[in-house]
N, CA, C and O atoms as a DFTB+ gen file, in Angstrom:
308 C
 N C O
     1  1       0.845      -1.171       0.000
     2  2       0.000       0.000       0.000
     3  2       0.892       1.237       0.000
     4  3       1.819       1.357       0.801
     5  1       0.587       2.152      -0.919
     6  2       1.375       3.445      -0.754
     7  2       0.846       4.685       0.317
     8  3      -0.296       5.140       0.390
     9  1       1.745       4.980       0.916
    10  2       1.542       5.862       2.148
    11  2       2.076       6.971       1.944
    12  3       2.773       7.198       0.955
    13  1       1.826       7.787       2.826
    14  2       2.498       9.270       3.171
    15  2       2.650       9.845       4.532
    16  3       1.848      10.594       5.090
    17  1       3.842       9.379       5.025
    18  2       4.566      10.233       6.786
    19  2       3.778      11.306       6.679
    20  3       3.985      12.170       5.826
    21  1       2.605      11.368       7.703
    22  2       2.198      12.745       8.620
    23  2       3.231      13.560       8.985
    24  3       3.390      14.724       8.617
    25  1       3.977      12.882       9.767
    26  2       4.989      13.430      10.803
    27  2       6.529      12.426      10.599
    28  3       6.525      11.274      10.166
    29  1       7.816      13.224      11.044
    30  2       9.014      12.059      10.346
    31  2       8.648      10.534      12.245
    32  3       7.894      10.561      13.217
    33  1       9.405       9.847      11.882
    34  2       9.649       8.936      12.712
    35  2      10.488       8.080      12.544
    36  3      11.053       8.155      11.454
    37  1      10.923       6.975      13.448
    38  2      11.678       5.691      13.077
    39  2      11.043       4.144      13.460
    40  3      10.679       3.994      14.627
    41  1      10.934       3.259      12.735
    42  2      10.429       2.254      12.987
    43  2      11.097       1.370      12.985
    44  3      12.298       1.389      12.716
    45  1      10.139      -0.015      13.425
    46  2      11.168      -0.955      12.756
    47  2       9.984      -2.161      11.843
    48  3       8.763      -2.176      11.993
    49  1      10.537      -2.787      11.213
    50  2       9.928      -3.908      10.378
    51  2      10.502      -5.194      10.365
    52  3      11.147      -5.470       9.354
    53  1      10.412      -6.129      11.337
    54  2      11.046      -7.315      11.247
    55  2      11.956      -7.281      11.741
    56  3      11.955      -7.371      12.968
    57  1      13.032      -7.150      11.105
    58  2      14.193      -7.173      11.681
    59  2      15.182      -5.621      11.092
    60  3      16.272      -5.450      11.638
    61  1      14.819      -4.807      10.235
    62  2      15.085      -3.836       9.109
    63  2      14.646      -2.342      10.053
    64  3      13.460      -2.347      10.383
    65  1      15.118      -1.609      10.323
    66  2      14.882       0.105      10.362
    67  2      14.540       0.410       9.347
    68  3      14.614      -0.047       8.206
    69  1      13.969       1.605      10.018
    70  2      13.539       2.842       9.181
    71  2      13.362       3.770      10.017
    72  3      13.156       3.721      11.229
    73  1      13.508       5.187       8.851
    74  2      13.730       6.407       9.248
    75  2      12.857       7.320       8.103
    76  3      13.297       7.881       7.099
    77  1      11.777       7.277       8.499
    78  2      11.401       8.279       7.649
    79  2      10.717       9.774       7.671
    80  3       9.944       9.932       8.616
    81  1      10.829      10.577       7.040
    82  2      10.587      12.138       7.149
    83  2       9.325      12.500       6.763
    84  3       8.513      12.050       5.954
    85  1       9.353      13.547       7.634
    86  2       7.389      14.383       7.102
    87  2       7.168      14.373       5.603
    88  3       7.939      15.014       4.888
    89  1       6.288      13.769       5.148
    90  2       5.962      14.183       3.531
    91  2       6.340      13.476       2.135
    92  3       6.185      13.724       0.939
    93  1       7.078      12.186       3.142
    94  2       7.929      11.120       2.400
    95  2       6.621      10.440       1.936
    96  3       5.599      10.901       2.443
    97  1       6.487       9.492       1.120
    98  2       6.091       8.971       0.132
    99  2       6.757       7.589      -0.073
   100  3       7.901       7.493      -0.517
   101  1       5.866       6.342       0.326
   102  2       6.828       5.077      -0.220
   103  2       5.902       4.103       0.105
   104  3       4.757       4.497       0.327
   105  1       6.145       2.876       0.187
   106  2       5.386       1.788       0.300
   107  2       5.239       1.246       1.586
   108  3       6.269       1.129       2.249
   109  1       3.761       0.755       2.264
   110  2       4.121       0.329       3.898
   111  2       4.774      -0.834       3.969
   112  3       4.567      -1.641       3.063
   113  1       5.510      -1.111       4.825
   114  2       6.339      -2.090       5.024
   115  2       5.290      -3.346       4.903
   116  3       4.238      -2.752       4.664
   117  1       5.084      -4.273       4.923
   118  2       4.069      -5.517       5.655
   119  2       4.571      -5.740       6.998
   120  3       5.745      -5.954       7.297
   121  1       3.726      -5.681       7.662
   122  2       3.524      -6.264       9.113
   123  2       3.957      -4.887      10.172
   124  3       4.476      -5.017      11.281
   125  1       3.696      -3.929       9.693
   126  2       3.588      -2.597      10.569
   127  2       1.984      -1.976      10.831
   128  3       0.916      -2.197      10.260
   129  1       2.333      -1.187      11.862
   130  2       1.064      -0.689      11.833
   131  2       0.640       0.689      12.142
   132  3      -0.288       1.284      12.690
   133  1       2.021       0.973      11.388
   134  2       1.995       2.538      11.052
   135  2       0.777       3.582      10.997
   136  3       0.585       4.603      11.657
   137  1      -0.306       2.716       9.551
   138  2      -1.475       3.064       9.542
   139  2      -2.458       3.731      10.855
   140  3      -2.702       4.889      11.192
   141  1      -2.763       2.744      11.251
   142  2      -3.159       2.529      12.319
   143  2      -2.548       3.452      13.869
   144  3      -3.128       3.675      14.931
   145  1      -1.556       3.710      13.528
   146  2      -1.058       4.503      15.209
   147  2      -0.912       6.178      14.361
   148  3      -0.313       7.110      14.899
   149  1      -1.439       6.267      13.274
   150  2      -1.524       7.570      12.674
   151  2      -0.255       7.954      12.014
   152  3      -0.250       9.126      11.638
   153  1       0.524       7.465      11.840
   154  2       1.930       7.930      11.636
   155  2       1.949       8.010      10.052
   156  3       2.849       8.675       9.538
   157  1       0.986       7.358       9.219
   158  2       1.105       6.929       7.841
   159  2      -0.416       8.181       7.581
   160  3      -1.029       8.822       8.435
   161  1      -0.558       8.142       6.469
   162  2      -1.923       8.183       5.362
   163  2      -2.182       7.644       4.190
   164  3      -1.197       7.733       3.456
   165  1      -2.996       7.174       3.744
   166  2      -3.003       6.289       2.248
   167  2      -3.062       6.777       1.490
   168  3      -4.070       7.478       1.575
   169  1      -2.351       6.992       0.216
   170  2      -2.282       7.638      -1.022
   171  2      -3.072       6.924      -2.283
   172  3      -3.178       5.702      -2.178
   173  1      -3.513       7.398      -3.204
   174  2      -3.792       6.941      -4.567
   175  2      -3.149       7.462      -5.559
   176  3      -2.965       8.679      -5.558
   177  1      -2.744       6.783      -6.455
   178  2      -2.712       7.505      -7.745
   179  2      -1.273       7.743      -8.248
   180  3      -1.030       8.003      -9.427
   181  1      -0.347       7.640      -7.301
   182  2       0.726       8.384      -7.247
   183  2       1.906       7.185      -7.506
   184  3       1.662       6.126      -6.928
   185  1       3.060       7.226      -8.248
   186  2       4.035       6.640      -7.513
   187  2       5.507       6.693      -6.636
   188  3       6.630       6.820      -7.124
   189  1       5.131       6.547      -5.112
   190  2       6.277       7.093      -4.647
   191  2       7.322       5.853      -4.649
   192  3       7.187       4.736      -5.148
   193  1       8.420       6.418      -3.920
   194  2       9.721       5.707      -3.819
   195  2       9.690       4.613      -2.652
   196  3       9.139       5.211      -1.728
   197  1       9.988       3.357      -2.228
   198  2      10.261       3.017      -1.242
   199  2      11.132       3.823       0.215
   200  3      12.007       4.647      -0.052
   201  1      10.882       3.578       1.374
   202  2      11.865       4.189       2.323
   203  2      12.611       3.643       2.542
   204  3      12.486       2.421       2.617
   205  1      13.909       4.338       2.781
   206  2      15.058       2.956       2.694
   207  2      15.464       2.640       4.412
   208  3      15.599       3.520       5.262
   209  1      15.607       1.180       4.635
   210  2      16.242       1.089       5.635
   211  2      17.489       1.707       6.148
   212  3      18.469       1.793       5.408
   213  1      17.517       2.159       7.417
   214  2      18.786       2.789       7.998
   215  2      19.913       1.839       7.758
   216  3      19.845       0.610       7.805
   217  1      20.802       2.465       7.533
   218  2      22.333       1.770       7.538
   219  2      22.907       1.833       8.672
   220  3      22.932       2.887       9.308
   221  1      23.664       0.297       9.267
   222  2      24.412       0.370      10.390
   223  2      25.432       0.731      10.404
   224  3      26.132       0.025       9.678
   225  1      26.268       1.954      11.135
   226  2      27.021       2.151      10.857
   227  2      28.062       1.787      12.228
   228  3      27.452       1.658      13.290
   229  1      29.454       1.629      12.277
   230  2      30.025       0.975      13.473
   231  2      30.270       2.751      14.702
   232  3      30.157       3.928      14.362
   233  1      30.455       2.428      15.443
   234  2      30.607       3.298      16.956
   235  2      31.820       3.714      16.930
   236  3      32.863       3.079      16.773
   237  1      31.545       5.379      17.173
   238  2      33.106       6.088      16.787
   239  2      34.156       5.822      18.323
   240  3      33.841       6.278      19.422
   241  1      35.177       5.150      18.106
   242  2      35.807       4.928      19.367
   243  2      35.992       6.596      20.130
   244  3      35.920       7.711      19.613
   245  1      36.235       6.195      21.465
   246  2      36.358       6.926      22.423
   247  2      38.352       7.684      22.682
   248  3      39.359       7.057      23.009
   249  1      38.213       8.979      22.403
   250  2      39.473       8.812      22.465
   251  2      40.424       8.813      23.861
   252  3      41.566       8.427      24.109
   253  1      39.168       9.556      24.770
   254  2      39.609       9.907      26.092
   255  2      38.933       9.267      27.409
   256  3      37.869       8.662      27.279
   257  1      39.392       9.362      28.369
   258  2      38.595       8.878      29.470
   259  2      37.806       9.480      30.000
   260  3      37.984      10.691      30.131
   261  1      36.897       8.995      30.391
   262  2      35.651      10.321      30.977
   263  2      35.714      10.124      32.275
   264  3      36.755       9.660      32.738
   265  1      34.738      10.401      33.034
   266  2      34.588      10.980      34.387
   267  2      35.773      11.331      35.630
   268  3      36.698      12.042      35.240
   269  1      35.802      11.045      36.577
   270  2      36.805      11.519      37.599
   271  2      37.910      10.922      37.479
   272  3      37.618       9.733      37.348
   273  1      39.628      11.110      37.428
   274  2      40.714      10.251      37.808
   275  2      40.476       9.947      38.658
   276  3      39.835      10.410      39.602
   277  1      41.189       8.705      38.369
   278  2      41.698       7.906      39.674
   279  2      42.779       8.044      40.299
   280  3      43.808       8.414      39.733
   281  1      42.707       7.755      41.619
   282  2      43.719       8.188      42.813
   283  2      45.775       7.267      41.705
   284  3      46.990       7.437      41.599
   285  1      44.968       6.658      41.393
   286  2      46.172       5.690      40.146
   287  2      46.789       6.760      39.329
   288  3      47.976       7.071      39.232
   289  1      45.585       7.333      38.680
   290  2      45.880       8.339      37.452
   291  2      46.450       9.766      38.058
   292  3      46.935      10.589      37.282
   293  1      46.386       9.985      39.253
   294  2      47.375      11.550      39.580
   295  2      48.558      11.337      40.322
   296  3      48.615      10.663      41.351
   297  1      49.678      12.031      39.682
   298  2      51.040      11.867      39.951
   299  2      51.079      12.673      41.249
   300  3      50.274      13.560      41.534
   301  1      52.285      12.197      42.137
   302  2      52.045      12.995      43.592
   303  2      53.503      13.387      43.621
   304  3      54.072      12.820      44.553
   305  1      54.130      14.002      43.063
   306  2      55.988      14.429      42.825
   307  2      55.823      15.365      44.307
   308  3      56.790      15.973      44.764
């Protein structure tokens, strides 16, 4: 069924994300219920694009230590 985002949001479908924006245009996933919790509207006539699933991307390492030193970490000269 072709839909149209009311409002943007993120979902999920199975096992697949999504991220989609106010005004987007694409096909409902099967087995969501987007419709239904208002987040979607049904379109005719039109053909939009699919929404694409989010890409995983990996976790930017940490370069520093965070919160308080440790009594270890301050030099006592």
């Amino acid at each position: 069924m072709k839909v149209k985002a009311v409002k943007s949001f993120a979902g999920m479908a199975g096992n697949t994300k999504y991220r989609v924006s106010e005004g987007e245009e694409f096909d409902l996933p099967a087995g969501t219920d987007w419709l239904k919790a208002g987040l979607v509207v049904p379109l005719s006539g039109s053909t939009p694009a699919k929404a694409e699933p989010v890409k995983k991307t990996a976790p930017k390492p940490s370069s520093a230590k965070r919160g308080r030193p440790r009594k270890t970490d301050v030099s006592t000269s």
